[in-house]
C-alpha positions in Angstrom: 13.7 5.0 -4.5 11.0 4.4 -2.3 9.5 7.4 0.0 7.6 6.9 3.2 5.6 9.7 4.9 7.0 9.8 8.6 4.5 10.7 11.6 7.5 11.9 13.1 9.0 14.0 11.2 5.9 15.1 9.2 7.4 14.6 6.0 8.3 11.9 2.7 11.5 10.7 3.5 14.2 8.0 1.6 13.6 4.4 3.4 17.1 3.5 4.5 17.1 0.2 7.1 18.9 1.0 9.7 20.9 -2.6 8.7 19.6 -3.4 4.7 18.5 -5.7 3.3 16.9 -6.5 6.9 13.7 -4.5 7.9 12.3 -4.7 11.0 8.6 -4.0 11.5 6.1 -3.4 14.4 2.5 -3.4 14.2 0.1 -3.1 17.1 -2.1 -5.9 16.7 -5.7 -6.7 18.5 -6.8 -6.3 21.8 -8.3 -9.9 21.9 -11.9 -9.6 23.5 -13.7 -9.8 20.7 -13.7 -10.2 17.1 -11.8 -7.4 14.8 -14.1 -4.6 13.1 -13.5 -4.0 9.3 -11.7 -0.5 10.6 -9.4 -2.3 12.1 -9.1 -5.2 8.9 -7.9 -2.1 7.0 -4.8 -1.5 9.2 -4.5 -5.4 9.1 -4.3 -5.3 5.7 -2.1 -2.5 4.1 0.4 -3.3 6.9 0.3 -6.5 5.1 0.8 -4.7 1.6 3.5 -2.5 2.9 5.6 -5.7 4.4 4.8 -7.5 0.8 6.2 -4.8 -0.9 9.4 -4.5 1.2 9.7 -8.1 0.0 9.3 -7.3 -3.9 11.7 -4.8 -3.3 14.1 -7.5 -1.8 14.2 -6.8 1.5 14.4 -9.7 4.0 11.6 -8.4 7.0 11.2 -9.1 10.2 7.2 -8.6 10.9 5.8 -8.5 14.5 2.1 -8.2 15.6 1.3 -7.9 19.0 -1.7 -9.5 20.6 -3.0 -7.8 23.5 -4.1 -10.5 26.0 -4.5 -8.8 29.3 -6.5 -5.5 29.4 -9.5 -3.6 31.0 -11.9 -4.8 28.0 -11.0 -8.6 28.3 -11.6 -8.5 31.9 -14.9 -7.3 31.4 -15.9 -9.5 28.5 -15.1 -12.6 31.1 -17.0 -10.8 33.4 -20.2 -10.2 31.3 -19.4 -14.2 30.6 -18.6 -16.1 33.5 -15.3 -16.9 31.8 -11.6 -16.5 32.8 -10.1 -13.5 31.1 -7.9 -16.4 29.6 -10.3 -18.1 28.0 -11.8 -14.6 26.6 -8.7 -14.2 25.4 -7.8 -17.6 24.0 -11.2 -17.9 22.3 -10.6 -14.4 20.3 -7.2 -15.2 19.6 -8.2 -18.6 17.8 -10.5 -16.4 16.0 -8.5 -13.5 15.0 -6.4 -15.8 13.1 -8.6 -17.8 10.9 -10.0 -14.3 9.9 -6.8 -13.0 8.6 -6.1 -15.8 7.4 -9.5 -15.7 5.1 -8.2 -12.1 4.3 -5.2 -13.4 2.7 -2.9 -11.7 5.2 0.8 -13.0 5.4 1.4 -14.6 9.1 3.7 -12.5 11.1 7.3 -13.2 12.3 6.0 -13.1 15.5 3.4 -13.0 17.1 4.0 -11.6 21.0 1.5 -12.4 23.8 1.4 -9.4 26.3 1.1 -12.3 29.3 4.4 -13.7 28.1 6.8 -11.3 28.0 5.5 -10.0 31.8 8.9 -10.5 33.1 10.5 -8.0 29.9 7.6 -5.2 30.6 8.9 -5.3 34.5 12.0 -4.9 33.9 11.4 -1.8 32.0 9.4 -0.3 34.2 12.1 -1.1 37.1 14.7 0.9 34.8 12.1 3.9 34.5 12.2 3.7 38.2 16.0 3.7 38.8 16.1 6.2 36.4 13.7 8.9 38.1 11.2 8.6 35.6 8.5 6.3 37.3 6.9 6.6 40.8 4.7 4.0 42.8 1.9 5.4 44.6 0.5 2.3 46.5 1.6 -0.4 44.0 0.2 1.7 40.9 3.4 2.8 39.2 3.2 5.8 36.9 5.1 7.5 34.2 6.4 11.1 35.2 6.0 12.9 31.7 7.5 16.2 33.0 11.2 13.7 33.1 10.9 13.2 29.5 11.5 16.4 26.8 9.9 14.7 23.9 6.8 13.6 25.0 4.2 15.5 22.1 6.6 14.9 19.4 5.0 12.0 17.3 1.5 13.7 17.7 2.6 17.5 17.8 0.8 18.0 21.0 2.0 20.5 23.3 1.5 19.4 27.0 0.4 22.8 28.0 -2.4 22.0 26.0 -2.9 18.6 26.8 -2.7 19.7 30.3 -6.1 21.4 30.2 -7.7 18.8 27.9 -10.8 17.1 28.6 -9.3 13.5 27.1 -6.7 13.3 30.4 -8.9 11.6 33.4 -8.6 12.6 36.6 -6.5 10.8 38.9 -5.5 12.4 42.7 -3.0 9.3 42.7 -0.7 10.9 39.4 1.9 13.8 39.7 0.8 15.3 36.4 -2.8 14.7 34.9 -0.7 13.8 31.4 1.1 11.0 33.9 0.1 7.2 32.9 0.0 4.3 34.4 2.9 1.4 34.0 2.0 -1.0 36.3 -1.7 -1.2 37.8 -2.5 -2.8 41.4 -4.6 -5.9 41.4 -8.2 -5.6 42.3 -10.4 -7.9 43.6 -10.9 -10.7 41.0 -8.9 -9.5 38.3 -5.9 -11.4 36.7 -2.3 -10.5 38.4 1.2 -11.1 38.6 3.9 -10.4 41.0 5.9 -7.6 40.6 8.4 -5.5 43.3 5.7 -3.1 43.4 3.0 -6.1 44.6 0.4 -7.9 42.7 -1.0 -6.1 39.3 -0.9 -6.1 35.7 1.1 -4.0 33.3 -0.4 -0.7 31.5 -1.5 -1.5 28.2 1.3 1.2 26.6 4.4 -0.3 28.3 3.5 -3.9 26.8 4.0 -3.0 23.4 7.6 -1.4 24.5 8.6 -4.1 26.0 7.5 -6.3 23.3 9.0 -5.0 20.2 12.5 -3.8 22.1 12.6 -7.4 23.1 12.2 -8.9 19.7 13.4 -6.3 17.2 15.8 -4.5 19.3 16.0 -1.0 21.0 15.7 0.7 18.3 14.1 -0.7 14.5 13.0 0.6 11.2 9.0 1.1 11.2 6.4 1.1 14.0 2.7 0.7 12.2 -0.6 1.0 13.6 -4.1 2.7 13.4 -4.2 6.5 13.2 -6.2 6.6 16.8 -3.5 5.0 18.0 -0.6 8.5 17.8 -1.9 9.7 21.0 -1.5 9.0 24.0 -0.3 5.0 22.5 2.1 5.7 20.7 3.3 8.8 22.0 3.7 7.0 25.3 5.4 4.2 23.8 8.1 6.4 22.3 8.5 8.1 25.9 9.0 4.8 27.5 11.1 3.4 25.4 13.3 6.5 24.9 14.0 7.2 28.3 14.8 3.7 29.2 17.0 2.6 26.7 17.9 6.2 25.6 18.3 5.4 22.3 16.3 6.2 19.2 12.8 4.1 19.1 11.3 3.5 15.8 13.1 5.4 12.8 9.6 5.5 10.2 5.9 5.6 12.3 3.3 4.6 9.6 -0.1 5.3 10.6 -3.4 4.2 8.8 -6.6 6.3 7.9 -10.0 6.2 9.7 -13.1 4.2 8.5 -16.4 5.4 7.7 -19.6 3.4 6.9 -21.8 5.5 5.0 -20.2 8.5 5.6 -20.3 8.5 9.3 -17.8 7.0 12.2 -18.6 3.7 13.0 -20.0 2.4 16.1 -22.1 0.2 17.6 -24.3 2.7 19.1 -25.1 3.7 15.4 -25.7 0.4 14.1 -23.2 0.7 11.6 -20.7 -1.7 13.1 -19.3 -4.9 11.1 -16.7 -7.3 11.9 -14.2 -8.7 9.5 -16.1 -11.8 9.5 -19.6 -10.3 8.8 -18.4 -8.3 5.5 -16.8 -11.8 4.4 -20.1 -13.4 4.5 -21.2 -11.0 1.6 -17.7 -10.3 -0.6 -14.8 -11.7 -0.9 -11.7 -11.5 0.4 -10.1 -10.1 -2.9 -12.7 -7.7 -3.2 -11.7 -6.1 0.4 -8.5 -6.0 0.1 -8.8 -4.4 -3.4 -11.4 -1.9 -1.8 -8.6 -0.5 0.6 -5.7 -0.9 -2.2 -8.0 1.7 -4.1 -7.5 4.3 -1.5 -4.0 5.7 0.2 -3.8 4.4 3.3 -2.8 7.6 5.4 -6.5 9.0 4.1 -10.2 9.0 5.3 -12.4 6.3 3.6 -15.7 5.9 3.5 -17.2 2.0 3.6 -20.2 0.7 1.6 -22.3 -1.8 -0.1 -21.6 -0.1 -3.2 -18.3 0.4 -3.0 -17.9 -3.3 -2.1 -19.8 -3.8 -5.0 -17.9 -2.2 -7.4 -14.4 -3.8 -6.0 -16.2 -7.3 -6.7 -16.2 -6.3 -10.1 -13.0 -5.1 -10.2 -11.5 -8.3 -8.5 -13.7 -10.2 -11.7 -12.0 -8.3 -13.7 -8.4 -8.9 -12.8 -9.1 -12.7 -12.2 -10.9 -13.6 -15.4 -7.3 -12.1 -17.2 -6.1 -14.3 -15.1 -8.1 -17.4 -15.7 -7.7 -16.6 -19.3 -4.0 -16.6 -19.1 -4.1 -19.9 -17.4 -6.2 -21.0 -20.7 -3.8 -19.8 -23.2 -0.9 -21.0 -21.6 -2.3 -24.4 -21.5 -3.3 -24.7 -25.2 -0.6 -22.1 -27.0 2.8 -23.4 -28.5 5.6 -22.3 -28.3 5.7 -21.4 -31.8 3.2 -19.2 -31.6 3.3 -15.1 -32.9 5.3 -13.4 -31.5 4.8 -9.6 -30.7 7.0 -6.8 -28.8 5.1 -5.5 -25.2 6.9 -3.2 -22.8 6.4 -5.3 -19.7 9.3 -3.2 -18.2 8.0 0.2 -18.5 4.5 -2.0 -16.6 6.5 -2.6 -13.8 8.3 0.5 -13.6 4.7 2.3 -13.3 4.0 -0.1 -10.3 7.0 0.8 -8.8 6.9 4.2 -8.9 2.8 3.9 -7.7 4.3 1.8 -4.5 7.7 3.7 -4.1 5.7 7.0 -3.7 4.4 6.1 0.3 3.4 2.7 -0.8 0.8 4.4 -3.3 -1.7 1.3 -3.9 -4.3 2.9 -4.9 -2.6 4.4 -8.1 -0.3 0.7 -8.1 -4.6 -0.6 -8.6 -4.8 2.6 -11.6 -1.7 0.5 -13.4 -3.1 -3.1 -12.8 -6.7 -1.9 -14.4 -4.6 -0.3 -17.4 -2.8 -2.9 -17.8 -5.6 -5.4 -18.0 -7.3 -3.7 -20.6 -3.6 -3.4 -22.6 -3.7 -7.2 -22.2 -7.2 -7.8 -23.2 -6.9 -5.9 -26.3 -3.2 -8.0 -27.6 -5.2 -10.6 -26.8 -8.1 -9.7 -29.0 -6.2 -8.2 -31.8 -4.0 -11.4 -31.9 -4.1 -14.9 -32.3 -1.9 -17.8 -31.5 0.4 -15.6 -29.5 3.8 -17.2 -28.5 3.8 -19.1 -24.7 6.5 -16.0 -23.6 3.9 -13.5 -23.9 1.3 -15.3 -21.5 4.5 -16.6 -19.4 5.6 -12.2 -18.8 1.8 -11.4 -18.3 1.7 -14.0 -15.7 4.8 -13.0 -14.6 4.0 -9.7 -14.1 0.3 -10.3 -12.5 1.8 -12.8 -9.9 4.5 -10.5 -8.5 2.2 -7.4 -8.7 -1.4 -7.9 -8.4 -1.3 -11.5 -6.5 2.1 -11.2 -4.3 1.8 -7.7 -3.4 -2.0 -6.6 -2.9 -3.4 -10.1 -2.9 -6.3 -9.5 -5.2 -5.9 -12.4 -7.4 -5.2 -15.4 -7.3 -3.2 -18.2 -9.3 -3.8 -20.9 -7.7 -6.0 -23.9 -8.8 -8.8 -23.6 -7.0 -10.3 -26.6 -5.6 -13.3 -28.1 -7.5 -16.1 -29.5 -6.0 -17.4 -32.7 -6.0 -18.7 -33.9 -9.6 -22.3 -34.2 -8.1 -22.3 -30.3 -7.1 -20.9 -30.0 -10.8 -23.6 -31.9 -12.3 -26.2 -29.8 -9.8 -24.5 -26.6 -11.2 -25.2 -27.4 -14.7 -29.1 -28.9 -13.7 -29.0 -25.2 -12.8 -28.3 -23.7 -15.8 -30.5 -25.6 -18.0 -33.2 -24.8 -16.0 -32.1 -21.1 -16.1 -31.7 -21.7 -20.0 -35.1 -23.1 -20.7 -36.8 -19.9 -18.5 -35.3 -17.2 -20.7 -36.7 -19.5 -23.6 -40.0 -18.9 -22.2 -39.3 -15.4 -21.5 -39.6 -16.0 -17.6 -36.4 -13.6 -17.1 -37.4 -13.0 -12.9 -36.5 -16.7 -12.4 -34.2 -17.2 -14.8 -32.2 -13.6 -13.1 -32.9 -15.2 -9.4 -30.8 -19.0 -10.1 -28.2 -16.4 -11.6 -27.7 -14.2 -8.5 -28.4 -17.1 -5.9 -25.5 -19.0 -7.5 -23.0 -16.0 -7.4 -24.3 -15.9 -3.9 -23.3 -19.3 -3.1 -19.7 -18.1 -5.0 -20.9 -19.9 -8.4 -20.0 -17.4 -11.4 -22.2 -17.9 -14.9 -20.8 -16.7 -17.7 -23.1 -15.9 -21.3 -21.6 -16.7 -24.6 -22.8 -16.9 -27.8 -22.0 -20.3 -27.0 -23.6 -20.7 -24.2 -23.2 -20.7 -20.4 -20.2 -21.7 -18.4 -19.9 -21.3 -15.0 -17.0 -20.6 -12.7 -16.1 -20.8 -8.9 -14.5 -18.4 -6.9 -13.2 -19.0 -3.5 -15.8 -17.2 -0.7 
């Protein structure tokens, strides 16, 4: 029975679609003026574990990621650029996709545009209108948060409190100081659309409303997104959408941990800022996603060299099973030994890892386990039968490969023969300088090769080499 922990109601409860087997899912996607930080790759990616695993456990999901393409920050980029926001934001868009795409990250269902679904976000604001709950002040249309009971309940704020806070700007135009804006009047040189309440652009809260009502329906199973984004996003999302279509919003809010580099909050004023695309210049994409499978993704991590490190040797790990399974199955017979192996109870400690609040980093405990369980069959045994390879592989693919994406099964395309042949040049050379003792050039061809994505391995009879996709 799988458990998820529910921002809104504070608490584990029992998944239950509101129509199984279909699950529909929302997560806020990128604010396209630039490209996405590695906090924000760690959303990307166990939102892409926790749909995978909705699909192992045979439900049929319906996966939306918004891209926001009109905001403040685009704007400016073009700006700073001499660019249209347009092309700011068709430029990042291009580029947020080819970098989840080198994470391994399942397209979505859908992928909204804020600009074209304009018509859908006035609409709703219209209804808050009739309805009391907006006001226009001069073509800027705001939300009236004193119309709507809820508001606080996602976050557990109390608007007394929030009242007084320092994080609510000032604005003479609002009711309420907790009052945001729904539709923003057009200023001098900034993108625009006509609207009843003149030219402007939508707030950047109602946009996600009006998207996921639109394509999942008025009300859906699970809402996703970055734990910064509770308050005021997705607390004003829930208000919108509520009191417009007054019906229940999203039944499960999921929200994913903070990033830390070096054990401090990243920024760029700090230095300690890196894109998605930077950290997949050094590791690879297996070893990310196993580095935020190791850790629950409600909690605090902390992000660094070493721990990137470390999950490059874990990914080894797991893949050279893999490779050797590949191997065996190749050359082994079917009338090979055969020997009992509980693969049921293996997938039952998965599932009870991932059905505990989508529990990777415990599923990861399992998949190391049982590596080594495999390993040592494997080395106590020869000539084991084809089924034994055919369950491990079985059990590897539907676990470690189809839900976490650290491995892969996949022949990996080879190089050209002449890189081959350059490869091996390589090693001979490496070979004859530990012959003559000369281990600091001999350890240099060894870790500019892994560099360039080339694996050596040492046997006793001799050194192969393996590549690994970058």
């Amino acid at each position: 029975m799988l458990k998820i922990y529910n921002t809104l109601t504070k608490q584990k409860e029992e998944f239950i679609p509101l129509n199984p087997p279909l699950v529909k899912m929302y997560m806020c996607g990128p604010t396209v003026y630039d490209y996405f930080h590695i906090g924000n790759a760690r959303s990307f990616i166990m939102s892409d574990i926790v749909r995978r695993y909705l699909e192992y456990k045979g439900y049929v999901v319906t996966f939306v990621m918004n891209l926001t393409d009109v905001d403040d920050k685009i704007i400016k980029k073009a700006n700073q650029e001499g660019k249209s926001a347009q092309e700011v934001a068709e430029f990042y868009i291009k580029e947020f996709f080819n970098d989840i795409e080198k994470l391994k990250i399942k397209p979505a269902t859908f992928y909204p545009r804020a600009t074209e679904f304009m018509s859908d976000m006035i609409e709703m604001i219209k209804k808050l209108e009739e309805k009391g709950i907006a006001y226009n002040v001069d073509g800027n249309v705001f939300y009236d948060v004193s119309k709507f009971n809820g508001y606080g309940k996602l976050s557990g704020k109390n608007t007394d409190e929030l009242e007084i806070g320092a994080r609510v700007e000032v604005n003479e135009e609002k009711k309420h100081p907790l009052d945001f804006a729904l539709w923003k009047k057009a200023k001098e040189g900034e993108p625009y659309w006509e609207s009843p309440w003149g030219k402007g652009r939508p707030g950047w809260h109602i946009e996600c409303s009006a998207m996921s009502c639109k394509l999942l329906g008025e009300s859906f199973d699970i809402h996703a997104g970055g734990h910064d984004l509770i308050f005021p996003h997705h607390e004003n999302e829930i208000a919108q959408s509520e009191a417009a279509n007054e019906k229940p919003f999203a039944k499960y809010w999921l929200h994913f941990g903070f990033l830390n580099i070096n054990e401090e909050k990243m920024s760029k004023s700090l230095g300690n800022f890196f894109t998605a695309r930077e950290v997949l210049k050094k590791y690879s994409a297996e070893a990310v996603r196993l580095f935020f499978a190791q850790a629950h993704y409600r909690g605090p991590l902390n992000f660094s060299d070493e721990l990137l490190q470390a999950a490059e040797k874990g990914v080894e790990k797991l893949q050279n099973l893999t490779d050797k399974i590949e191997d065996e199955l190749r050359k082994n017979s079917d009338n090979g030994k055969q020997i009992e192996f509980d693969f049921k109870s293996w997938y039952e400690k998965f599932e009870q890892a991932m059905d505990d609040d989508f529990n990777s980093a415990q599923a990861v405990a399992v998949m190391f386990d049982f590596t080594r369980e495999v390993n040592r069959v494997i080395a106590e045994n020869e000539n084991l039968n084809k089924d034994f390879y055919n369950n491990v592989k079985s059990f590897l693919k539907k676990t470690a490969e189809d839900v976490l994406g650290v491995i892969s099964f996949q022949k990996k395309e080879s190089l050209p023969s002449l890189e081959d042949d350059l490869i091996e040049l390589l090693i001979n050379i490496r070979t004859e300088a530990k012959k003559e003792k000369n281990y600091a050039l001999s350890d240099k061809i060894r870790d500019e090769l892994k560099n360039l994505g080339v694996i050596l391995q040492d046997t006793k009879d001799g050194t192969s080499f393996k590549k690994v996709r970058r």
